[in-house]
C-alpha positions as CSV (number, residue, x, y, z in Angstrom):
1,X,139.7,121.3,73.1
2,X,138.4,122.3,69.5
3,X,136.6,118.4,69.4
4,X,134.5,119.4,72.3
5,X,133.9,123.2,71.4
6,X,130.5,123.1,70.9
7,X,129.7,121.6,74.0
8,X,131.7,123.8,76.2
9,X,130.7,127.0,74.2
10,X,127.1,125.7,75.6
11,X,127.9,125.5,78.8
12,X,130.4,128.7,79.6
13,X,130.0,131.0,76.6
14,X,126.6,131.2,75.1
15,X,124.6,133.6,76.7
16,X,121.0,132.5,78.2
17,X,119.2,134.8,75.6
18,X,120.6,133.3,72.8
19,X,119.3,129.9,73.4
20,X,115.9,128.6,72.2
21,X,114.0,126.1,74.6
22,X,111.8,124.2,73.1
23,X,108.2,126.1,73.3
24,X,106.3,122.7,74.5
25,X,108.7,122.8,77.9
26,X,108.0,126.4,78.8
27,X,105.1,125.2,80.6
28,X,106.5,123.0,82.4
29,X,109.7,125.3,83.4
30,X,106.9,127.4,84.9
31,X,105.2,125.0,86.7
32,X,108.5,123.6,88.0
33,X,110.1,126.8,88.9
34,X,106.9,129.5,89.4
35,X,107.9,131.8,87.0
36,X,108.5,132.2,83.3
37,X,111.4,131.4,80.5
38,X,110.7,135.1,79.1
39,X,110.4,136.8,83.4
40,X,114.2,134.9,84.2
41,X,116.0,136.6,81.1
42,X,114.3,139.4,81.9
43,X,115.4,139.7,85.4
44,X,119.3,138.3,84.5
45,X,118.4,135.6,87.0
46,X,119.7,133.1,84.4
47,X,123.4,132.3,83.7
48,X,125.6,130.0,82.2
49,X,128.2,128.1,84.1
50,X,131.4,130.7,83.5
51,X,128.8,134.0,84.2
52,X,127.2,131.9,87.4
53,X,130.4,131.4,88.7
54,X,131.1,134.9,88.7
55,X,127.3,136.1,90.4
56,X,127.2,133.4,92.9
57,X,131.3,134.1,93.8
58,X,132.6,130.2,93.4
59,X,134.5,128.1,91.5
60,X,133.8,125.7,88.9
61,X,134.4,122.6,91.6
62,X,132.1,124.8,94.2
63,X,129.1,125.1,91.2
64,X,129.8,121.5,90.7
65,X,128.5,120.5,94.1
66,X,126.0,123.2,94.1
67,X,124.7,122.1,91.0
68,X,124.5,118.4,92.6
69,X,122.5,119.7,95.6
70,X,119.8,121.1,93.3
71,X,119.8,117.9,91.5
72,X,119.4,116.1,95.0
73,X,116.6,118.5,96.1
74,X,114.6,118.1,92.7
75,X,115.8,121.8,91.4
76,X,117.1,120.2,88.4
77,X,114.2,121.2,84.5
78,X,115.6,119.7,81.4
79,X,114.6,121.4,78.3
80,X,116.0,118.7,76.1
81,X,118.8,116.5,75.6
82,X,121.5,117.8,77.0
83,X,119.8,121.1,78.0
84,X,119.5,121.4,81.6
85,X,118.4,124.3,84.0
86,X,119.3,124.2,87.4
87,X,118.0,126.5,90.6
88,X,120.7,127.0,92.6
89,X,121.3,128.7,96.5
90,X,123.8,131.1,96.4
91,X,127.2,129.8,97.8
92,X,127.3,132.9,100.4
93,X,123.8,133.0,101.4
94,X,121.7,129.8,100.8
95,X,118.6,131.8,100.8
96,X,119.3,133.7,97.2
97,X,119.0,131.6,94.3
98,X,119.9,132.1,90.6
99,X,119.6,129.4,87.4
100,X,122.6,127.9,85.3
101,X,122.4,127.2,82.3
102,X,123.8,124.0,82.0
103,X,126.9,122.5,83.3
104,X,129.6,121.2,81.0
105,X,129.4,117.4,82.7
106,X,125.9,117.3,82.4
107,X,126.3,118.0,78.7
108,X,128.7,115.9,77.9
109,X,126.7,112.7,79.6
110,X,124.0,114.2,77.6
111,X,124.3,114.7,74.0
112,X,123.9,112.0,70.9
113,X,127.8,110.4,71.4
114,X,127.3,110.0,67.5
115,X,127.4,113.5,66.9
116,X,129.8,114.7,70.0
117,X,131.3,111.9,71.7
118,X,134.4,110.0,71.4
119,X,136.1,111.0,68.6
120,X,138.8,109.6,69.8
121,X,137.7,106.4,69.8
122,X,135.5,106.7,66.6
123,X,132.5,104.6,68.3
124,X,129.5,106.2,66.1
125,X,126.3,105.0,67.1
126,X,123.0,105.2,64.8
127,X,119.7,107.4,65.7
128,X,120.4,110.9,66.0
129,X,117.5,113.1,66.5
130,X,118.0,115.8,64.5
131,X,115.4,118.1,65.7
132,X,116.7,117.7,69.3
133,X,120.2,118.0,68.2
134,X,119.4,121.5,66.7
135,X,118.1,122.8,69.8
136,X,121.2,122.5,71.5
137,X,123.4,124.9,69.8
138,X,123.3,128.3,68.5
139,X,123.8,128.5,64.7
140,X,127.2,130.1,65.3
141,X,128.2,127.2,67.6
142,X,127.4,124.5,65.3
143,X,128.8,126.0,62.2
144,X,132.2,126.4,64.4
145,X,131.9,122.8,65.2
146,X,131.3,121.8,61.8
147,X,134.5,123.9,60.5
148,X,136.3,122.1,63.2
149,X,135.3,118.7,62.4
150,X,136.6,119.8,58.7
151,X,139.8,120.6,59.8
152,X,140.7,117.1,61.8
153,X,139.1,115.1,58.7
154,X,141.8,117.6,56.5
155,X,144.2,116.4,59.1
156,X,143.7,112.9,58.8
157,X,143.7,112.3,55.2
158,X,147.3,114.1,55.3
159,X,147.8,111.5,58.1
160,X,146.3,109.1,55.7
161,X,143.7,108.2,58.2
162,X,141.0,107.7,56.2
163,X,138.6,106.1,58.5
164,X,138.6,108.6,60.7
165,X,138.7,111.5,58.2
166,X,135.2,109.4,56.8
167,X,133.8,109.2,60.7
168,X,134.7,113.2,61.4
169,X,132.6,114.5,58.3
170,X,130.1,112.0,59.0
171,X,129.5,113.4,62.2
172,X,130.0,117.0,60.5
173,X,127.6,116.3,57.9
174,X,124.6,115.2,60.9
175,X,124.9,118.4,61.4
176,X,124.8,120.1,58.4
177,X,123.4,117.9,55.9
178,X,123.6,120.7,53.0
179,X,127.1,121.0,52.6
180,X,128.4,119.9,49.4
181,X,132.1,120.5,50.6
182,X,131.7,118.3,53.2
183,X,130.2,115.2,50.6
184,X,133.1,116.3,48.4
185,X,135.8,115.7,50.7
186,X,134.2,112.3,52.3
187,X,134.1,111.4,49.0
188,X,137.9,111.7,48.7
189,X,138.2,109.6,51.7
190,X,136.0,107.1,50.3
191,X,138.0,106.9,47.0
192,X,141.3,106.9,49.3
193,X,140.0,103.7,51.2
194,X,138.9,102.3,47.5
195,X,134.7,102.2,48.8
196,X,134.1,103.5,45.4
197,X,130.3,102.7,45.6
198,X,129.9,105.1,48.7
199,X,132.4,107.7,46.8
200,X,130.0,107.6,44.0
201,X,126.8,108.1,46.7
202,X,128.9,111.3,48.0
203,X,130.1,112.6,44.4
204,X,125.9,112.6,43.2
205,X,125.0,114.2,46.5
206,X,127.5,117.0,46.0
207,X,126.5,117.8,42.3
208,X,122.5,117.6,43.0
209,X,123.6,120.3,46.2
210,X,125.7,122.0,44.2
211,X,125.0,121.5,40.2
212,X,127.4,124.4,39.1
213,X,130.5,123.5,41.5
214,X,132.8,121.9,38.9
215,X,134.9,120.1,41.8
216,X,131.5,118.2,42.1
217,X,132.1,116.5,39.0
218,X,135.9,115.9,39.5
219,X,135.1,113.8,42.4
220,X,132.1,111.6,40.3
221,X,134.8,111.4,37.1
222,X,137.4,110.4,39.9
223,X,135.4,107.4,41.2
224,X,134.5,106.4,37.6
225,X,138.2,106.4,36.3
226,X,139.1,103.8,39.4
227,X,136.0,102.0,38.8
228,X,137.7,101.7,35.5
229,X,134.7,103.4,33.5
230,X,136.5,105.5,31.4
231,X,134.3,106.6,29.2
232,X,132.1,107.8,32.1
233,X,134.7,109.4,33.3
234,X,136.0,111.3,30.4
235,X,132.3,112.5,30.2
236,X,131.6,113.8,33.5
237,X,135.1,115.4,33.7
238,X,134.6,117.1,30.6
239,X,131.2,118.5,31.9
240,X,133.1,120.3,35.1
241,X,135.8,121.5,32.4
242,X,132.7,123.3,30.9
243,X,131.7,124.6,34.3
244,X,135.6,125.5,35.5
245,X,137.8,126.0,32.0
246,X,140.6,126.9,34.5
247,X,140.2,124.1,36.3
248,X,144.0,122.6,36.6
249,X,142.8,119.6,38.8
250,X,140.0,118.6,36.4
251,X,141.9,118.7,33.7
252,X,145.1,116.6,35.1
253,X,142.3,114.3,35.9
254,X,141.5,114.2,32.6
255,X,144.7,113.5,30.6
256,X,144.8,111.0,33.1
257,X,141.9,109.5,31.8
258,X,142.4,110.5,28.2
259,X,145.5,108.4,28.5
260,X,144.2,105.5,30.0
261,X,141.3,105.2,27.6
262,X,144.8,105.7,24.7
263,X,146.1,102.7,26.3
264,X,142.9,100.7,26.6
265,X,142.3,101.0,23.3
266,X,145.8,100.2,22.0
267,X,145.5,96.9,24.0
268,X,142.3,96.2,22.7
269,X,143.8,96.4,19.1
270,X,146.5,94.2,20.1
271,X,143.9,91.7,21.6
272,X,142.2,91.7,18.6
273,X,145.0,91.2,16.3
274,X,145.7,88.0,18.0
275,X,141.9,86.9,18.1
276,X,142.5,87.3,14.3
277,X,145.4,85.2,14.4
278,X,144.1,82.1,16.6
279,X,140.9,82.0,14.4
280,X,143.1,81.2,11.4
281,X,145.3,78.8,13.8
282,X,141.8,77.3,14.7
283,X,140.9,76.7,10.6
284,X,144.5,74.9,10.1
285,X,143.2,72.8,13.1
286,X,146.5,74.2,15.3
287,X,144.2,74.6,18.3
288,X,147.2,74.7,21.0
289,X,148.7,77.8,19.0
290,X,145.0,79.3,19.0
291,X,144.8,78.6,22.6
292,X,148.1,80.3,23.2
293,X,147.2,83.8,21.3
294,X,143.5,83.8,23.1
295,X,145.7,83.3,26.3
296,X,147.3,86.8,25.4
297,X,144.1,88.1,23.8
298,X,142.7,87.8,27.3
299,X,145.3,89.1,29.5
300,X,145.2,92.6,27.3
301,X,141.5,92.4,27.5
302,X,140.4,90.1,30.2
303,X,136.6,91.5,30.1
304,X,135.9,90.2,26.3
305,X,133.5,87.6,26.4
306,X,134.1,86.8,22.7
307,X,137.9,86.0,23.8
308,X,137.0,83.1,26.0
309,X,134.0,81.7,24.0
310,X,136.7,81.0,20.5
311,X,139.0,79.9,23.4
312,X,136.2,77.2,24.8
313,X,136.2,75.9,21.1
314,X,139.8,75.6,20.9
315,X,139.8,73.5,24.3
316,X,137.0,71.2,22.7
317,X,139.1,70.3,19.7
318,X,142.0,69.5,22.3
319,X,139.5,67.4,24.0
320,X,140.0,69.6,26.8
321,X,136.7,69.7,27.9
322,X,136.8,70.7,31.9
323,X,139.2,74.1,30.6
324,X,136.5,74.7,27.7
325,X,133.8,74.4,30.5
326,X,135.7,76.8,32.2
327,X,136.1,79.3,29.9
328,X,132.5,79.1,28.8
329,X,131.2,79.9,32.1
330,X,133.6,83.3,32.2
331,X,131.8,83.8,29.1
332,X,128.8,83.6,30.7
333,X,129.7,85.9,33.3
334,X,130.8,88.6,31.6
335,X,127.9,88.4,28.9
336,X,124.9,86.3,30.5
337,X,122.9,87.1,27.9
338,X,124.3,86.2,25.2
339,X,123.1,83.1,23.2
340,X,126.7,81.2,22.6
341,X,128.6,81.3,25.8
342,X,125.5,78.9,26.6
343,X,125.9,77.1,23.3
344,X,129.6,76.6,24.7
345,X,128.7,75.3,28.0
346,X,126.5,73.1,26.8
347,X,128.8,71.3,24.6
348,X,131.1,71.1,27.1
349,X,129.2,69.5,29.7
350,X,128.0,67.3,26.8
351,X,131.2,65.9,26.3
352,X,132.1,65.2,30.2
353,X,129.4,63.1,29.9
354,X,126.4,65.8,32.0
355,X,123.5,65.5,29.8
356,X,121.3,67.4,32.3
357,X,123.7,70.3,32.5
358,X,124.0,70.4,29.0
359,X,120.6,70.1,27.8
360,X,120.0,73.0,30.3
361,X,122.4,75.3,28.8
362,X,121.5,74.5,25.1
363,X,117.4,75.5,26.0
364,X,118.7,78.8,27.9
365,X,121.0,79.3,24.7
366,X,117.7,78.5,22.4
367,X,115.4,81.2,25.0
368,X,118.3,84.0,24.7
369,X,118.2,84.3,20.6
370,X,114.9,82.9,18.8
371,X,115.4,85.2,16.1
372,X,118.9,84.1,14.6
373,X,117.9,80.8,12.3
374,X,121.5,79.5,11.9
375,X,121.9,79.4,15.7
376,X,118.7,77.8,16.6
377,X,119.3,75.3,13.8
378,X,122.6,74.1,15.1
379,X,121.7,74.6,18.6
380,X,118.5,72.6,18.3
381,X,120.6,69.8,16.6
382,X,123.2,69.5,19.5
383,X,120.4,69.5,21.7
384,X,118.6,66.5,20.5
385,X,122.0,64.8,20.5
386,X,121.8,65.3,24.5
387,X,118.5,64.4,24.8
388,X,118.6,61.1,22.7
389,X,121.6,60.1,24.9
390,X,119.2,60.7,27.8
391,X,116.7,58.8,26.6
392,X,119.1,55.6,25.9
393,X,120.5,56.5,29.5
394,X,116.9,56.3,31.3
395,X,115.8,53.3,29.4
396,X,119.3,51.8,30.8
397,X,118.6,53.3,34.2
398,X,115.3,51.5,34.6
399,X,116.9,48.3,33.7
400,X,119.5,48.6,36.6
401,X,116.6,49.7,38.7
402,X,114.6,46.8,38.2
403,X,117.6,44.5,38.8
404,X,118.1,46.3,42.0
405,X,114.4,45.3,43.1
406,X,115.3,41.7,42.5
407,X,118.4,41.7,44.7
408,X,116.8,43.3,47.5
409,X,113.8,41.1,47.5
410,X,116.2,38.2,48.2
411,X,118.5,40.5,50.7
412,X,121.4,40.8,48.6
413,X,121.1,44.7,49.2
414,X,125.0,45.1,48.9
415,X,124.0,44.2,44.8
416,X,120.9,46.4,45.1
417,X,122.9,49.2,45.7
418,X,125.3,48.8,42.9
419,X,122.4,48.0,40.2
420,X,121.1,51.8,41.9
421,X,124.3,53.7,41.5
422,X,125.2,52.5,38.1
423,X,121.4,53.7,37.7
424,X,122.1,57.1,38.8
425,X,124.9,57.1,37.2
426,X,122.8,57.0,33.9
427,X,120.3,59.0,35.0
428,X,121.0,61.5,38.0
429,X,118.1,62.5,37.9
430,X,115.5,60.1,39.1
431,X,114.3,60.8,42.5
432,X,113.2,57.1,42.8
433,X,116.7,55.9,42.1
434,X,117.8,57.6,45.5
435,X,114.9,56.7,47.2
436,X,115.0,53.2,46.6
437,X,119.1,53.2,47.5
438,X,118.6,54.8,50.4
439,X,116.1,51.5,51.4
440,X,119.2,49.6,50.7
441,X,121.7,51.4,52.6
442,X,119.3,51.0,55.7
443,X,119.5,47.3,55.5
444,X,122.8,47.9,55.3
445,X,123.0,50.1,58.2
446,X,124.9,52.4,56.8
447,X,122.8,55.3,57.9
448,X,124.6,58.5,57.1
449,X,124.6,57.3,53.2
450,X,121.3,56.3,53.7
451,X,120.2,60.0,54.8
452,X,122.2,61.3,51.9
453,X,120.4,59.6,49.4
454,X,116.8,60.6,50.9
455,X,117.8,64.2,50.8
456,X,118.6,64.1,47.4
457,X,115.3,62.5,46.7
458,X,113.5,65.1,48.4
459,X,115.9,68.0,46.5
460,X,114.9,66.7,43.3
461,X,111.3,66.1,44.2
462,X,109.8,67.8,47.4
463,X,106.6,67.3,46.7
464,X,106.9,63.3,46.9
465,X,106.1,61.9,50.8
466,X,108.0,59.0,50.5
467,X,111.0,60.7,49.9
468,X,109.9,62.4,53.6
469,X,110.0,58.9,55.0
470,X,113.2,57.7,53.8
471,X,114.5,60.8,55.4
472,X,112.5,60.0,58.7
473,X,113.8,56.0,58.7
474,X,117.6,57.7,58.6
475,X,117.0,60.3,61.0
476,X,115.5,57.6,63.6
477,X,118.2,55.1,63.3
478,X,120.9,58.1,64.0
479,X,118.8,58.6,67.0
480,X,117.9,62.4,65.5
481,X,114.0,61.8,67.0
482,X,113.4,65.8,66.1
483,X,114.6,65.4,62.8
484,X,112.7,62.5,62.4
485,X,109.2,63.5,63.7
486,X,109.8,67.1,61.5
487,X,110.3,64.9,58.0
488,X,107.1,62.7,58.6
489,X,105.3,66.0,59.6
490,X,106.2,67.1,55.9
491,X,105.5,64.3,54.4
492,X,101.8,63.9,56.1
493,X,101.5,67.6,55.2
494,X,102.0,66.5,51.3
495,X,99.9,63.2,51.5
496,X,97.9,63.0,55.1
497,X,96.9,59.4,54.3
498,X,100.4,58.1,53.4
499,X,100.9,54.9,54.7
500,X,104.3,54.7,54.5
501,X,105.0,57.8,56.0
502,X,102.1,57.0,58.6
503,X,104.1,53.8,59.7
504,X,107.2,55.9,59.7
505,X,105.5,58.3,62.3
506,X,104.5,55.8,64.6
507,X,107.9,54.3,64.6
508,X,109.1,57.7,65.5
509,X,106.6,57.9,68.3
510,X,107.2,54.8,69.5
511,X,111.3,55.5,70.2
512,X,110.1,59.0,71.7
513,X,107.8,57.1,74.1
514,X,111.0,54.8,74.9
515,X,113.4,58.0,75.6
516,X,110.7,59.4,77.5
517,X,110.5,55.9,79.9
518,X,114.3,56.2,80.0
519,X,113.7,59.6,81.3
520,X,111.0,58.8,83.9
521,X,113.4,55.9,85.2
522,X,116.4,58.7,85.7
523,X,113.9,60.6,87.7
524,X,112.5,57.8,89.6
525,X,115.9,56.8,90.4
526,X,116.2,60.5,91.7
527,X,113.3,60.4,93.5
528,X,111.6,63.1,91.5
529,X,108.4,60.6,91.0
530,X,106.5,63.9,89.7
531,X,108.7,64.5,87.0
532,X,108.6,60.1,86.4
533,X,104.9,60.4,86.2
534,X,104.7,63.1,83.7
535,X,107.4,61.4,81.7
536,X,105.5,58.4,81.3
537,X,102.2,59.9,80.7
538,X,103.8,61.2,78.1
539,X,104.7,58.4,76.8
540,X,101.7,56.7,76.9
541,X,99.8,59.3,74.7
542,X,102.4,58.3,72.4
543,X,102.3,54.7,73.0
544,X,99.2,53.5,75.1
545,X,100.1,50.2,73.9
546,X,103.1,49.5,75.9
547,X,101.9,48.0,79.5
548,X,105.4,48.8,80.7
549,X,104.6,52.5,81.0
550,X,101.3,51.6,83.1
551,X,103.7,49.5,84.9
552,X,106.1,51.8,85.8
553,X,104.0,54.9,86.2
554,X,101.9,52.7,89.1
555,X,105.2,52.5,90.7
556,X,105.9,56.4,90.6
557,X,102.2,56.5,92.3
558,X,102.6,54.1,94.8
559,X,105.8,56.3,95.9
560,X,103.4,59.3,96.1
561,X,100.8,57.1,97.9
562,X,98.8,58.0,95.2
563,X,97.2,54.2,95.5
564,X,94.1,54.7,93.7
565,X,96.2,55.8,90.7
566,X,98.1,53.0,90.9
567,X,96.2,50.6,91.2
568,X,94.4,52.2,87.7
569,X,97.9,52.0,86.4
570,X,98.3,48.1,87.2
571,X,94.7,47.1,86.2
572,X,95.3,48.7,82.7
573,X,99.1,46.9,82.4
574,X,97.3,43.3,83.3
575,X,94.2,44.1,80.8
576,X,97.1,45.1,77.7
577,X,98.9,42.2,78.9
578,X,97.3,39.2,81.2
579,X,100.1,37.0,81.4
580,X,102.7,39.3,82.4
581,X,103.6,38.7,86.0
582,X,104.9,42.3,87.0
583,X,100.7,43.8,86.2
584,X,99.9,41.3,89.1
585,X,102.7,42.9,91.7
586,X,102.0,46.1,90.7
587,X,98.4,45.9,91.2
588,X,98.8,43.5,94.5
589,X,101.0,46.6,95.7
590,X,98.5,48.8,95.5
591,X,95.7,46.6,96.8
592,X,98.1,46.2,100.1
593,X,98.6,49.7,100.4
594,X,94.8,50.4,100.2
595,X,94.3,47.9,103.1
596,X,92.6,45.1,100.7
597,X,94.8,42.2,101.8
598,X,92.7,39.6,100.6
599,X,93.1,41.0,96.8
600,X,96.9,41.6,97.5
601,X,97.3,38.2,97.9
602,X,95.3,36.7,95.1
603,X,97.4,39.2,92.7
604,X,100.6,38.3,94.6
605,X,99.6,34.4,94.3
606,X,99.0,35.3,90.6
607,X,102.1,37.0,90.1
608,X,104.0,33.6,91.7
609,X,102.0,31.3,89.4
610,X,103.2,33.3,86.3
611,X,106.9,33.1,87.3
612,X,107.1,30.4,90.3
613,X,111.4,31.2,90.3
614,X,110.2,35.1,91.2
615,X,112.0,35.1,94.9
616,X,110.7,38.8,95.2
617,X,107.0,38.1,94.3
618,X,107.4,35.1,96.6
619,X,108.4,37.3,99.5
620,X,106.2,40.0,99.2
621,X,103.3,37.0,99.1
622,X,104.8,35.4,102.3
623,X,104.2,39.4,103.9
624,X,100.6,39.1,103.3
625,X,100.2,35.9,104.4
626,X,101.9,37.0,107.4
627,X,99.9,40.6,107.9
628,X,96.4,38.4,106.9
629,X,97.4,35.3,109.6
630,X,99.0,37.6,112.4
631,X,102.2,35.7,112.4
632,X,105.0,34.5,109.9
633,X,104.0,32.8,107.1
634,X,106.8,30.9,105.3
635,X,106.0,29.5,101.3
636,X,107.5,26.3,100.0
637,X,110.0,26.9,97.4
638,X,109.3,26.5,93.6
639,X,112.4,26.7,92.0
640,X,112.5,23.2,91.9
């Protein structure tokens, strides 16, 4: 199998002596085996697999389990990757041993699969060690595997297999790295699948290996002619013609190009000769016949900026302005530095009524050309159209915005929003605008819009807190608490004494603090009373407010019979909250379970007095009673 050659020229038909171990395991083939690298060849006690078979009288299946019984028995030295050693008992008489050098299996399992395995199935993987690779063959070896690999990549470019003609002199190429024949033709391959960048990479690397090879430079004027850089191409052709006169590919190549450039620059004339015409169709204010001959200009020469910029004009006088726009912004593209394509845009966006647009592109117009006075005189004057009509636009804006105040002070927010939108309207600009809608679509409740308009805020001014907070407010009321806590976080970070966004934050707290009782009750309810007391003291160093958490948690402890915990727990809920009947029962429950009866029925009589209709409290105090008097104790009833 000419794929594999190399590895099974290792293994049957290079001779001991003509490999080279690497010198740092020689030691350690001597301390494993006893005796040296230089004593084995010089004994011929060293064979590879064919010769082996042929000393030790066996088959390749009969060295195969030898060679697994030396593994088994720790007889197994590898040099390297792939480069095993093996001390084997003689199939006839166990007691005479020789050394393979290695087995075809073990190499295959062993060496880089990126250089020698599955070319088949093209899986190339990164991280060849090239100093390790080299050990493995002869020079001989790897400069028939190389010529191999050469051969199947010539094969599948006539199969117009590109890909794997690209992966075969990859591989070739790790392992010879100087072979400008083998960049040449993987260039080809490149070109074939149109990569042209990695073509290029290919066609540099075989001229700097090569300088005087002229097929070097048919390869680099070859990706520039598809790249359509002709007169690159013409150029670097013409150099190998100077190396090669004789050179029939180069200079087919060549005419190729020569033509091309012939027809380029007839198209170019033609393009021009209508520019020509639709600037005097422009002066006799016919702008749809001017727009018509750009249209052609373009399609012969689609990479002229100056084509689309007069065409942007033309669309401005039809009042076009979203096609000028367009065409102003190809402009831009193709020439980004030059002053008018901005000057274009800017007059554009002008006109559809986007001042901050346009007063953007006129000042990147003004920064491109200083120098020209005509252009920064016009310029300059459209520009202070924009930013007059900005200035009319704010002064509006603030008008609406005040307005908007005065509607939501008296709750109208549905008006408060539409004084704010015709604000933005006027001015997009102003971060407070957003900020103060997104107040009114909370009232509203309309919490998506709400968020949309706070992240806008923040967008056009991240360094303000509040717009943080407005984010925060959305984020709670969609129940995002994450979201919520991270947007105060930021806004604390901008301003740690914010009082807004302080308030904000211990809203957000104060709904984590719920979830987390929510969570505790789940667990209680599940009888995981751990997991309910960790819940809610959790929830009380975010809200240590909230005697329901005491509450509750004193419960979770009493069903540990963790009483003195509990009854912590229900003297802290009745000190945040004295006339709360529940604090009484919690802390009369743990009072009973501690054996105070006495105090378990002044809380329990407590508990009754704060809600006389409470049938549980009243049972649970007609069970003291009982336990205190040694006999049922029965309680009038309140209810009445």
């Amino acid at each position: 199998d000419n794929h594999y050659y190399a590895i099974a020229s290792k293994a049957t038909l290079a001779k001991p002596i003509e490999l080279n171990p690497p010198k740092g395991k020689l030691a350690e083939f001597t301390a494993k085996f006893g005796t040296t690298w230089s004593q084995v060849l010089a004994d011929g006690s060293v064979y590879n697999a064919q010769d082996a078979c042929d000393v030790l009288g066996c088959n390749a299946d009969a060295l195969d389990t030898l060679w697994a019984a030396a593994k088994a028995e720790d007889n197994l030295f590898k040099f390297g990757g792939g480069f095993y050693c093996a001390k084997l008992a003689s199939a006839a008489s166990p007691d005479v041993y020789g050394a393979v050098v290695p087995s075809a299996g073990d190499i295959l399992s062993e060496l880089p699969k990126s250089i020698y395995g599955g070319f088949d199935s093209l899986t190339m993987s990164n991280g060849v060690d090239d100093s390790e690779k080299m050990l493995l063959f002869p020079e001989s070896t790897i400069k028939a595997a190389v010529d191999t690999l050469k051969e199947v990549a010539i094969d599948d470019f006539k199969n117009e297999q590109y890909e794997r003609a690209v992966k075969h002199l990859t591989v070739a190429l790790s392992l010879d790295e100087k072979s400008h024949v083998l960049f040449s033709n993987r260039c080809t391959a490149y070109i074939a699948l149109e990569q042209y960048d990695k073509a290029m990479e290919d066609a540099d690397e075989c001229i700097r290996l090569q300088p005087n090879w002229a097929k070097g430079y048919l390869r680099r004027g070859s990706v520039f002619f598809r790249m359509g850089k002709l007169e690159m191409a013409e150029h670097v052709l013409k150099e190998g013609i100077e190396l090669d006169p004789t050179n029939d590919a180069l200079k087919k190549e060549l005419e190729a190009v020569m033509n091309a450039i012939a027809e380029k620059m007839a198209r170019q004339r033609e393009s021009l000769e209508c520019k020509e015409r639709a600037i005097e169709y422009f002066n006799e204010q016919n702008y749809k016949a001017s727009v018509d001959l750009l249209r052609k200009a373009i399609k012969l020469d689609p990479e002229n900026h100056i084509f689309y910029s007069n065409r942007a004009a033309a669309y401005m006088a039809l009042e076009q302005y979203d096609k000028a726009l367009a065409d102003a912004e190809d402009c831009i593209r193709l020439q980004p530095t030059w002053a008018k394509g901005y000057s274009r845009k800017g007059a554009a966006l002008f006109r559809m009524d986007k001042l901050a647009g346009a007063r953007d592109a006129f000042e990147k117009g003004l920064e491109l050309d200083r120098d020209n006075p005509t252009y920064v005189r016009c310029t300059k004057q459209e520009l202070q159209l924009v930013m007059d009509a900005i200035a009319q636009r704010k002064e509006e804006s603030l008008e609406f915005k005040e307005r908007a105040i005065e509607a939501f002070n008296v709750q109208n927010f549905k008006r408060a929003e539409q004084h704010l939108t015709s604000a933005i309207e006027l001015d997009p600009e102003n971060h407070v605008f957003y900020s103060n809608r997104a107040a009114a679509y909370m009232a509203m409740e309309k919490f998506d819009r709400a968020l949309k308009d706070a992240n806008e805020c923040v967008r056009l001014q991240p360094t303000w807190a509040k717009g943080y907070s407005r984010q925060a407010a959305a984020y709670l009321s969609m129940g995002d608490l994450p979201a919520a806590r991270e947007a105060c976080m930021r806004g604390l970070d901008l301003e740690p004494d914010n009082t807004q966004v302080k308030e904000e934050l211990r809203r957000v707290e104060i709904a984590e603090s719920l979830a987390l009782k929510d969570a505790a009750t789940e667990a209680f309810k599940a009888q995981d009373y751990e997991k309910a007391v960790e819940d809610l003291t959790a929830a009380i160093s975010l809200d240590s407010s909230n005697q329901v958490f005491f509450s509750n948690r004193s419960v979770a402890y009493t069903a540990m019979q963790q009483y003195e915990k509990a009854l912590e727990d229900a003297d802290e809920c009745v000190r945040l909250q004295p006339t709360w009947a529940k604090g009484y029962s919690r802390r009369a429950a743990a009072k009973f379970h501690l054996g105070d009866l006495q105090a378990a029925k002044l809380a329990y009589s407590k508990a009754w007095d704060l809600e006389p209709t409470n049938l549980k409290t009243k049972a649970d105090l007609e069970h003291v009673l009982s336990e205190i008097a040694g006999m049922r104790v029965v309680l009038p009833d309140r209810s009445a």
